[in-house]
SEKOLNU-854394 format. One record per residue: residue number from 1; residue in one letter; z, y, x of N, C-alpha, C in turn. Coordinates in steps of 0.05 Angstrom, whole numbers, always signed. Atoms other than C-alpha are relative to their C-alpha. Layout:
residues N
(NUM,A,(Z,Y,X),(Z,Y,X),(Z,Y,X))
...
end
This chain:
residues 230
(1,X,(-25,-8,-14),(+2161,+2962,-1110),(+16,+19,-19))
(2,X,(-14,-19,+14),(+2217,+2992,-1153),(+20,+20,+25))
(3,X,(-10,-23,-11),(+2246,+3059,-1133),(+20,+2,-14))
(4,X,(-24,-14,+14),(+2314,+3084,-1138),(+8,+27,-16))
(5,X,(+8,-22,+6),(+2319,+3141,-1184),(+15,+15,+6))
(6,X,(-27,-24,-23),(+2356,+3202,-1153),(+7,+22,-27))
(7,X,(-12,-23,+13),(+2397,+3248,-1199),(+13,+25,+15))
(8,X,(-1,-27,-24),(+2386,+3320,-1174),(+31,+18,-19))
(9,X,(-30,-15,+0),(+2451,+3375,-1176),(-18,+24,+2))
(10,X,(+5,-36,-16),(+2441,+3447,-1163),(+29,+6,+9))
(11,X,(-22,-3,-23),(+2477,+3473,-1106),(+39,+11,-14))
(12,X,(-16,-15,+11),(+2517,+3517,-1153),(+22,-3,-27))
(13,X,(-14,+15,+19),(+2539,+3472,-1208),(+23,-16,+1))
(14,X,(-25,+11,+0),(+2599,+3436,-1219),(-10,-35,-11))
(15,X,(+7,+30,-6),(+2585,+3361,-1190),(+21,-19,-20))
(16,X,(-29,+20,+6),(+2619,+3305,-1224),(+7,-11,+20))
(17,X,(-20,+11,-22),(+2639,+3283,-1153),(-11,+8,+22))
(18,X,(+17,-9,-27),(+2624,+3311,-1086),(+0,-23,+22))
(19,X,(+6,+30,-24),(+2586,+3267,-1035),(+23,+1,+25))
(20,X,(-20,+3,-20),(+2636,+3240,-987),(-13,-9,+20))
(21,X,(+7,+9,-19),(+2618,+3232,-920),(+2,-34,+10))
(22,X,(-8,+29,-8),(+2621,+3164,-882),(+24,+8,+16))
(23,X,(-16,-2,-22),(+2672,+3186,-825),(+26,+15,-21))
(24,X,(-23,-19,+20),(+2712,+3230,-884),(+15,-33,-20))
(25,X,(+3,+27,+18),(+2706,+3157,-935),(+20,-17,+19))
(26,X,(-8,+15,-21),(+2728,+3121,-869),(+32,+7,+11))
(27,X,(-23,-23,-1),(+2792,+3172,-856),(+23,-21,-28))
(28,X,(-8,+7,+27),(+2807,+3163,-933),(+9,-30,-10))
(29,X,(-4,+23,+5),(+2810,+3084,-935),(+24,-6,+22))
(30,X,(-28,+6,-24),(+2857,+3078,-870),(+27,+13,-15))
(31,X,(-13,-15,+7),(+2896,+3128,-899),(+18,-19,-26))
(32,X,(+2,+4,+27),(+2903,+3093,-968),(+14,-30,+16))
(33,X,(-2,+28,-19),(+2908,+3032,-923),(+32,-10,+10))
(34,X,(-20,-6,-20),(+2970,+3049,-881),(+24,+6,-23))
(35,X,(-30,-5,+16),(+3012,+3089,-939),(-10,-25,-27))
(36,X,(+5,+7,+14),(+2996,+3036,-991),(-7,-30,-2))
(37,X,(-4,+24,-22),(+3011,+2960,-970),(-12,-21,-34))
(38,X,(+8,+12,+23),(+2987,+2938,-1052),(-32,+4,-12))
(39,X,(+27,-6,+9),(+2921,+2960,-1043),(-19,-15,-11))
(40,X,(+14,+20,+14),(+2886,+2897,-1058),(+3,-4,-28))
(41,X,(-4,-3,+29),(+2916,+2907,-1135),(-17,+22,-12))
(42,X,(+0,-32,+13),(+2880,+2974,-1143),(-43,-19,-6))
(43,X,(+27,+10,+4),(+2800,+2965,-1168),(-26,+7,+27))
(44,X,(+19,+3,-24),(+2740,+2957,-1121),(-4,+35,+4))
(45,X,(+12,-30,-16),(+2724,+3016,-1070),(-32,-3,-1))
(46,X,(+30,-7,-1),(+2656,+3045,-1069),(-12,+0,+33))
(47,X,(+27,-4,-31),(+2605,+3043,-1007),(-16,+21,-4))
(48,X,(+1,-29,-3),(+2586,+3105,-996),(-27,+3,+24))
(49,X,(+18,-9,-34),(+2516,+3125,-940),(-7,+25,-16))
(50,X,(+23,-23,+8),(+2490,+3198,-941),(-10,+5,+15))
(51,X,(+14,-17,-20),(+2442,+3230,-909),(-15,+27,-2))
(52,X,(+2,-31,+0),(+2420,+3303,-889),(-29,-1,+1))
(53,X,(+21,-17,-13),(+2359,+3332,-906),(-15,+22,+1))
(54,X,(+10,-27,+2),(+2316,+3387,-901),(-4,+14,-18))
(55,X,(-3,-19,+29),(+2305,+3445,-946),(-20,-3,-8))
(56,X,(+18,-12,-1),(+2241,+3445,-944),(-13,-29,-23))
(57,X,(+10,+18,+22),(+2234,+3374,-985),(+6,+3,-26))
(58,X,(-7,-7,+34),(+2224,+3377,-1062),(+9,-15,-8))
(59,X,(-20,+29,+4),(+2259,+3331,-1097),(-24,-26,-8))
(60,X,(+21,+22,+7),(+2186,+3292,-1120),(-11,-10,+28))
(61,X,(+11,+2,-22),(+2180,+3285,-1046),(+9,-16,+15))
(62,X,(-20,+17,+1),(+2235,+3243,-1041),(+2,-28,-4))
(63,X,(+3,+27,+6),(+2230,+3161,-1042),(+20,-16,+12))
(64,X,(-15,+24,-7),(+2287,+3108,-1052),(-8,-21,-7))
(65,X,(+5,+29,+17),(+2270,+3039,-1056),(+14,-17,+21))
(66,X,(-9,+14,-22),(+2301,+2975,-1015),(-13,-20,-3))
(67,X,(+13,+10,-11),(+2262,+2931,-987),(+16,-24,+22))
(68,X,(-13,+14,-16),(+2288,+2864,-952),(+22,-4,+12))
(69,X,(-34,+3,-4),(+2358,+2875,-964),(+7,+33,+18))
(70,X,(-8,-33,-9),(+2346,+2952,-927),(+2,+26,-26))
(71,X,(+9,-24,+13),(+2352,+3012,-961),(-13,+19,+20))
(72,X,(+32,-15,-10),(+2289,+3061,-947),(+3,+25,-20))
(73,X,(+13,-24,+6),(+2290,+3137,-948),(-16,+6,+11))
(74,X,(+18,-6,-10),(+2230,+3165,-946),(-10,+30,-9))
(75,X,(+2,-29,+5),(+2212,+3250,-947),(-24,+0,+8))
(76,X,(+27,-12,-15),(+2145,+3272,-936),(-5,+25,-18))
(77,X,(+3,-17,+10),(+2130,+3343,-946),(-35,+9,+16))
(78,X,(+26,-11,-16),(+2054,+3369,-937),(-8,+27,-16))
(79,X,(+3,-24,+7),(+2036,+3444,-932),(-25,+10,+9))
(80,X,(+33,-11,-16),(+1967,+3472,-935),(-19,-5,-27))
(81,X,(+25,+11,+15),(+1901,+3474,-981),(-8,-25,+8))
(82,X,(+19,+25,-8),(+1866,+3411,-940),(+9,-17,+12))
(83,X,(-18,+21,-14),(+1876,+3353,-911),(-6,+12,+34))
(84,X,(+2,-13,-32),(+1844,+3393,-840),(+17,+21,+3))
(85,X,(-23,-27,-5),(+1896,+3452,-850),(+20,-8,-11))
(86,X,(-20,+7,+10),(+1959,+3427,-867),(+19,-7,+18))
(87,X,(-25,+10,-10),(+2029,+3419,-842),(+6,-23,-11))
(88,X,(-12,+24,+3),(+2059,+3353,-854),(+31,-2,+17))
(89,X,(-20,+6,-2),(+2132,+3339,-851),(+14,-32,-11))
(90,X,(-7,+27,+16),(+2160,+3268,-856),(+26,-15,+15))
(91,X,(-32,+15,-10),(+2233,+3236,-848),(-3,-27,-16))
(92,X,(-9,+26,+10),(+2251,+3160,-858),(+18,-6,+20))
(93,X,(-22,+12,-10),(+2317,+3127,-852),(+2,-33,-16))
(94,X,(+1,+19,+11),(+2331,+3066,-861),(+31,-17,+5))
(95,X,(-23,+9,+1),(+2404,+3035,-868),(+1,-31,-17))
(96,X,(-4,+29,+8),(+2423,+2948,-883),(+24,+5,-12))
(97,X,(-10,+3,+28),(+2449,+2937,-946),(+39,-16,+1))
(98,X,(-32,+19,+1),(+2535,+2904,-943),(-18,-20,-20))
(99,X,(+13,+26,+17),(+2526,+2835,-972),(+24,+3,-19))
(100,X,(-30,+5,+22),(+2592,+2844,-1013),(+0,+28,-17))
(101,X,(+6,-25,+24),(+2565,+2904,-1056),(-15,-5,-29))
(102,X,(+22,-5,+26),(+2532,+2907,-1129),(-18,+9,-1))
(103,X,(+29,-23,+9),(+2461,+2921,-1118),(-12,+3,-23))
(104,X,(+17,-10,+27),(+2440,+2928,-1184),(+21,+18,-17))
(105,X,(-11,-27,+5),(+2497,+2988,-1198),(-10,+18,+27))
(106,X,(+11,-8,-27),(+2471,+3019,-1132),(-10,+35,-23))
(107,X,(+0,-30,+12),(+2471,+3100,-1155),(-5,+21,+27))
(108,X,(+6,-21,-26),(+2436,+3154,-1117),(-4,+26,-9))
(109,X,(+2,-31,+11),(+2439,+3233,-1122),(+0,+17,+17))
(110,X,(+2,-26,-20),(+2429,+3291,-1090),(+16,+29,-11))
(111,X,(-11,-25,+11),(+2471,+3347,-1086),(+7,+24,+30))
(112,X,(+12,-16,-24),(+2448,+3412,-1045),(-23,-14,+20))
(113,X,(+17,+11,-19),(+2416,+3384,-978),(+15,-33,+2))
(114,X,(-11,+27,-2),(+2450,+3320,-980),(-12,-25,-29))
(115,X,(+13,+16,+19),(+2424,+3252,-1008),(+19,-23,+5))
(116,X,(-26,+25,-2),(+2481,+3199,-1026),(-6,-22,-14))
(117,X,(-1,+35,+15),(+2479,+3122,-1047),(+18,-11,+2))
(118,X,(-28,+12,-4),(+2539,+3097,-1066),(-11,-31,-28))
(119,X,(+1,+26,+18),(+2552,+3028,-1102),(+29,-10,+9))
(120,X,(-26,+10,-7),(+2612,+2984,-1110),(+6,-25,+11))
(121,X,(-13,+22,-14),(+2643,+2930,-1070),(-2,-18,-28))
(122,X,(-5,+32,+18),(+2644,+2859,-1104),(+26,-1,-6))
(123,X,(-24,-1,+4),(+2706,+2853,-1139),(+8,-24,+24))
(124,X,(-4,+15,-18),(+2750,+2816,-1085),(+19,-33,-11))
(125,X,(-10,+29,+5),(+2774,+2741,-1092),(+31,-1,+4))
(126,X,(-20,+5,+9),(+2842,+2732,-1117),(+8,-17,+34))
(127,X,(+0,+12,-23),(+2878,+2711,-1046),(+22,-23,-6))
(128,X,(-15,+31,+6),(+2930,+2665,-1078),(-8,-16,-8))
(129,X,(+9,+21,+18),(+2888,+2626,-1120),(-23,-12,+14))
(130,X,(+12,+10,-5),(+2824,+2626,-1091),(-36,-4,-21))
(131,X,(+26,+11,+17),(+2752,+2604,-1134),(+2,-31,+3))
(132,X,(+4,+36,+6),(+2746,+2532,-1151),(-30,-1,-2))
(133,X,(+31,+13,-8),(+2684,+2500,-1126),(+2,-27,-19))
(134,X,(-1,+22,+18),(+2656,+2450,-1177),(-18,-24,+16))
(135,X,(+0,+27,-4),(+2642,+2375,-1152),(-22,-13,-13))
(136,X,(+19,+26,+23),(+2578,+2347,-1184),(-10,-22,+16))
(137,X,(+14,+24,+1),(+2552,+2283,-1177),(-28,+2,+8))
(138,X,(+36,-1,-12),(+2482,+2264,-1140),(-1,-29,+6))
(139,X,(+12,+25,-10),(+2443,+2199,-1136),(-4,-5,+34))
(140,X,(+4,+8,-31),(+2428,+2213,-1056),(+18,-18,+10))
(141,X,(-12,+18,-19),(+2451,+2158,-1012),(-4,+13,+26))
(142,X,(-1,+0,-28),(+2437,+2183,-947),(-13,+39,-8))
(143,X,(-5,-37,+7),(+2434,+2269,-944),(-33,+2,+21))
(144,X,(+26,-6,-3),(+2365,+2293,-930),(+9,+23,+22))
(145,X,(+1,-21,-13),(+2354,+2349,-864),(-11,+26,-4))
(146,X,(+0,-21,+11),(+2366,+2413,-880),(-13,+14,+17))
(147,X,(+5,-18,-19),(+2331,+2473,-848),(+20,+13,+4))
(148,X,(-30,-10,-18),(+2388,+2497,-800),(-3,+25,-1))
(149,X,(+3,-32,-8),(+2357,+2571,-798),(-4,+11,-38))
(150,X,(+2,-9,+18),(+2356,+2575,-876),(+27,-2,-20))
(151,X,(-34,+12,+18),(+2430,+2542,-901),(+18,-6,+27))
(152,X,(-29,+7,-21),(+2494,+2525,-874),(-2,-33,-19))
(153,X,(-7,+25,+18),(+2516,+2445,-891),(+21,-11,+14))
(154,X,(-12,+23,-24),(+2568,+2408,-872),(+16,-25,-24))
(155,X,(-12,+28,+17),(+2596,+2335,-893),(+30,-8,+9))
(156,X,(-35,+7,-12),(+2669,+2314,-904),(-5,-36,-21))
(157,X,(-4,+29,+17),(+2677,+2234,-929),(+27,+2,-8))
(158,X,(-19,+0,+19),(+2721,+2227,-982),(+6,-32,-17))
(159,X,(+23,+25,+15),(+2691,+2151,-999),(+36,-16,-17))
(160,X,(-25,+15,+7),(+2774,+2128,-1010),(+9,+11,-20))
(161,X,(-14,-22,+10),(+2787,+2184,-1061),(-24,-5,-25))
(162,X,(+22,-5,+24),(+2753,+2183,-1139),(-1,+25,+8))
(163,X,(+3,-33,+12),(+2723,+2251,-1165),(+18,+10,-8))
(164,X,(-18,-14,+14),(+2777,+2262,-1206),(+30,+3,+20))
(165,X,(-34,+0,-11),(+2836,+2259,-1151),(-10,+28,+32))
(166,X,(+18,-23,-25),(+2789,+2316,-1104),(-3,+26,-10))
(167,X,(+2,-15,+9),(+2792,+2383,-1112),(-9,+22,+25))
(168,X,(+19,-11,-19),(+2756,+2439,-1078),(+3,+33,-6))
(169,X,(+3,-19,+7),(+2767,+2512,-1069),(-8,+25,+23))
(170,X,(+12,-22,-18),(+2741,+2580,-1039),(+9,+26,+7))
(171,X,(-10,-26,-9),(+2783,+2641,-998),(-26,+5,+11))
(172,X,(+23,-11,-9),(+2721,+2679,-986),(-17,-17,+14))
(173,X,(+19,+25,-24),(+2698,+2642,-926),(+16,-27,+1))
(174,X,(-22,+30,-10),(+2749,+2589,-915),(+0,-18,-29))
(175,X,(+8,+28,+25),(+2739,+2524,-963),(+25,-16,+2))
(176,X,(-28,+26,-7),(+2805,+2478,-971),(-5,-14,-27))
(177,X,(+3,+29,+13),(+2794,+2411,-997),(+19,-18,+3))
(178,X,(-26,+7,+6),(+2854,+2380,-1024),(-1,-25,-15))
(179,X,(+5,+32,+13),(+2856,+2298,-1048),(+24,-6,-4))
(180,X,(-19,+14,-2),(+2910,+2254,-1075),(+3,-18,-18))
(181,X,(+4,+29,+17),(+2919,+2190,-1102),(+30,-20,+1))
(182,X,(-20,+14,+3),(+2977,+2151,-1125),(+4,-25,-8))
(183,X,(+7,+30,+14),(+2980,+2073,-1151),(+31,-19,+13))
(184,X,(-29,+30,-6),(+3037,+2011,-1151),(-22,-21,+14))
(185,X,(+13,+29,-9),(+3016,+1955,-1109),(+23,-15,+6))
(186,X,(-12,+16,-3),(+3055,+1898,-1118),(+42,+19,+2))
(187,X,(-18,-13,+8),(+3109,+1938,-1143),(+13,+23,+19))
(188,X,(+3,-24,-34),(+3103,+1992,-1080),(-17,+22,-9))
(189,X,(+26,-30,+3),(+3081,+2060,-1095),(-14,+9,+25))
(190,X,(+23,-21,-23),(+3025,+2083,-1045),(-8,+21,-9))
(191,X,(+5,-25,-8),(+3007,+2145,-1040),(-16,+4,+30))
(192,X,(+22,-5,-21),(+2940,+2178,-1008),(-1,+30,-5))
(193,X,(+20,-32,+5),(+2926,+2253,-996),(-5,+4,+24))
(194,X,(+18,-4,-24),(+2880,+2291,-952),(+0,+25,-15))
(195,X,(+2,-31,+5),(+2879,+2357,-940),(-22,+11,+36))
(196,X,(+21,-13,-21),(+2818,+2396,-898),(-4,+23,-2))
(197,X,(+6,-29,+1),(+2800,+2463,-884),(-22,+9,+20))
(198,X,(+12,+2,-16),(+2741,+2486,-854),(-21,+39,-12))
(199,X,(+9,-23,+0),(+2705,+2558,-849),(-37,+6,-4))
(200,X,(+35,-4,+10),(+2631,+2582,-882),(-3,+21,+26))
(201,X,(+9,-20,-8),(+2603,+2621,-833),(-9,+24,+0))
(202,X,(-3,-22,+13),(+2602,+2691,-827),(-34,+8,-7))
(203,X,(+29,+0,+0),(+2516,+2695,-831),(-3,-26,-28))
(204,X,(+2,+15,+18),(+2523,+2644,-896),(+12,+15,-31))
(205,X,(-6,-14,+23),(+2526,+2674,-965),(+24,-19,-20))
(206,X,(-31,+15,+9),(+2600,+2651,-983),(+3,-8,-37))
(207,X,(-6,+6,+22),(+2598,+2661,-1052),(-13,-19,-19))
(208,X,(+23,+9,+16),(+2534,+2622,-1073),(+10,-38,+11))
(209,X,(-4,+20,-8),(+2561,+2552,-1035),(+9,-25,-29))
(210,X,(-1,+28,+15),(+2551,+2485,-1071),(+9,-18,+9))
(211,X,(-16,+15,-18),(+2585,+2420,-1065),(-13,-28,-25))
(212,X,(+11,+22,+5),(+2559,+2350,-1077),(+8,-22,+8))
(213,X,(-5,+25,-2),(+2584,+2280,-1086),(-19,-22,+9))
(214,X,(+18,+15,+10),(+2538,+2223,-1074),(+14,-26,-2))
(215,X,(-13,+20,+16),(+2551,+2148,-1087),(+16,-5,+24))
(216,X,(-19,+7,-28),(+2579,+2139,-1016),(+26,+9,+2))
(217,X,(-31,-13,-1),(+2638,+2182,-1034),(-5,+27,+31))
(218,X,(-2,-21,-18),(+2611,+2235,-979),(-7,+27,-26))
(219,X,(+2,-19,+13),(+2615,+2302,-1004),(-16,+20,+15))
(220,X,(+24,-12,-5),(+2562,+2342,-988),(+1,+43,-8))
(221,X,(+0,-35,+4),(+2572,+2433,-979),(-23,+7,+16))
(222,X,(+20,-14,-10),(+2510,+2477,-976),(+5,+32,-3))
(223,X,(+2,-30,+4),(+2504,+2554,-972),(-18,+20,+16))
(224,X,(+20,-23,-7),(+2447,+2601,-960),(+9,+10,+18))
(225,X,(+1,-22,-21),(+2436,+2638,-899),(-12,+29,-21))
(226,X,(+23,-30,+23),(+2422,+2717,-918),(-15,+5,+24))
(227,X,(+22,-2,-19),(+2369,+2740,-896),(+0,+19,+23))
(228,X,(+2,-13,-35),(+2356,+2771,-822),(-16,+27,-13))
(229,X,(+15,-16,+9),(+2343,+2841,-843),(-12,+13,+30))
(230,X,(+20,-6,-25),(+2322,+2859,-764),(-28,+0,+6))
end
């Protein structure tokens, strides 16, 4: 189990940033929110949890690690020669992780009685453009049953439409799949497009979603459930 390593302060020193509360953080974003209508141009906000604790823990007494998508503080302080004479003191908290954060910048410190974990938001998805979902190709003829409690899937037929006239893209959750096809027949331009739109679920890990052709011309979207940290 890896531990998070905590960078200690003294009370009296000059922090490079003082821990911000959640309800102060929460203030500060509305605020920023309300006078400031271009905020989505400015760079990712931080996620911010602290928690209070006693004086009486040392800082080696102290344990971050996360565990199943939680983060896990854990304090135990024991006072005494023996294990039959001894005080014992012990705090654990335990707070679920945002799925739209950078856990592997995830930064923890202590400064005075306070113990802070901040990390940053996922940079956010361009809302004019979108992510382009890529289209590959699969031998399946007929789509295999998925476990319903482990992915999301769903099928759109496209069977009238090549690969190359289908295009596929991703507002966070919302997927819009966009076709069109042009040709002379008998000296008559036809014209085909198709336009769909359909929503990942909010319990489906949006950004990881795949998308699959097979020979039938059905197109085939999967995406991870996260996991049930309850």
């Amino acid at each position: 189990m890896d531990y998070l390593p905590i960078t200690y302060q003294r009370a009296d020193s000059g922090a490079p940033h003082q821990p911000t509360p959640m309800r102060e953080l929460l203030k500060s974003l509305l605020h920023e929110e309300l006078v400031n209508p271009h905020l989505d141009n400015q760079g990712p906000l931080k996620w911010t949890q602290a928690f209070q604790l006693h004086h009486h823990y040392h800082p080696g007494e102290v344990k971050v690690f996360i565990k199943d998508g939680v983060l896990r503080v854990h304090a135990k302080h024991v006072r005494g020669e023996d294990d039959e004479n001894c005080d014992i003191r012990e705090s654990k908290r335990y707070v679920t992780l945002p799925r739209n954060i950078e856990r592997n910048k995830l930064h923890c410190y202590s400064h005075g009685h306070q113990l802070v974990v901040e990390a940053p938001f996922a940079i956010k998805i361009e809302k004019e453009n979108g992510v382009e979902v890529e289209i590959k190709e699969t031998d399946e003829e007929e789509t295999s049953d998925d476990d319903k409690s482990s992915s999301f899937k769903h099928e759109i037929d496209l069977s009238v439409f090549k690969p190359d006239h289908i295009s596929v893209r991703r507002f966070d959750h919302d997927v819009v799949i966009r076709a069109e096809h042009s040709q002379d027949e008998d000296g008559i331009k036809v014209s085909r497009s198709f336009h769909r739109e359909f929503k990942i679920p909010s319990n489906a890990v949006s950004g990881e979603i795949r998308c699959q052709r097979n020979k039938s011309g059905l197109l085939i979207f999967r995406a991870p459930l996260a996991a049930d940290d309850s």
